[in-house]
LOMI-31260 format. One record per residue (C-alpha): x, y, z. Coordinates in steps of 0.1 Angstrom, whole numbers, padded with zeros to 4 digits, always signed. Layout:
XYZ/...
//
This chain:
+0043+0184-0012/+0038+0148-0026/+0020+0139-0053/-0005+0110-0052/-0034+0094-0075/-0056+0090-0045/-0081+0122-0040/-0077+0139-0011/-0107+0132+0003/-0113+0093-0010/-0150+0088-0012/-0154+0054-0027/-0139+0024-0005/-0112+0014-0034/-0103+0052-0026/-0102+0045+0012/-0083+0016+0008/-0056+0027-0017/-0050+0058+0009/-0050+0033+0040/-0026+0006+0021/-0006+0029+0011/+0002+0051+0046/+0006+0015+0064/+0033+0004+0038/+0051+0039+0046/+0053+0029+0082/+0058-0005+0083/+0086+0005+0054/+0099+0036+0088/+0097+0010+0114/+0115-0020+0094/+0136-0011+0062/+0144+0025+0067/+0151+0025+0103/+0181+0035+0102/+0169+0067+0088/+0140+0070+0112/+0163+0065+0142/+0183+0094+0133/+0150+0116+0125/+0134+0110+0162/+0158+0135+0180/+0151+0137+0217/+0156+0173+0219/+0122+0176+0198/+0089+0163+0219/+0057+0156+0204/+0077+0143+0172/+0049+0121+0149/+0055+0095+0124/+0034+0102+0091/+0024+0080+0063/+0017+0089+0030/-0008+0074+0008/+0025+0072-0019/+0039+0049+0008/+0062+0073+0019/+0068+0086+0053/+0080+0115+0076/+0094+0121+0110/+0081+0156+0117/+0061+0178+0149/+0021+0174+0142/+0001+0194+0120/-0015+0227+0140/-0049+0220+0129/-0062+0182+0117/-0091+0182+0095/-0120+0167+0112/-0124+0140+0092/-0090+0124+0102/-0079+0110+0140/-0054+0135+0158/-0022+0117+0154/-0005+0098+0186/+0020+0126+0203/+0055+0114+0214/+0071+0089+0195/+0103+0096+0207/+0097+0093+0248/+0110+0061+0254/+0138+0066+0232/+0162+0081+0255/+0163+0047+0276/+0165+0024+0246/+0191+0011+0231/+0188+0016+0194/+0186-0025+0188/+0154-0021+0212/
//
């Protein structure tokens, strides 16, 4: 479990944004810095793998949650499809 400073459920837009700023940097931070790491977490034996950002601008490679609260999108399911024709420099 993480620990963060934003509530769980932000209800005043500095709240909002802080959450929001904070998943995209975990993402962008997966998809540029780290992705060595997030390569090597996207195995192809595992479908509907999701890429989660955390509001403490972290970030995990992991199957998607049973139930999503209501209040937040469904994630996008299967990352990892085209992987198995790409080259990891794609």
């Amino acid at each position: 479990m993480e620990t963060s400073s934003t509530p769980p459920n932000p209800r005043i837009v500095e709240d909002v944004f802080k959450d929001y700023s904070g998943r995209h940097a975990g993402i962008v931070r997966a998809l540029t810095t780290d992705v060595d790491d997030f390569y090597s977490l996207c195995d192809p034996e595992k479908e509907n793998l999701c890429l989660y950002g955390h509001p403490s601008e972290s970030w995990e490679v992991t199957l998607p949650a049973e139930e999503v609260p209501p209040e937040l999108p469904k994630p996008a399911l299967g990352i990892n499809f085209a992987r198995n024709g790409m080259k990891k420099q794609d």
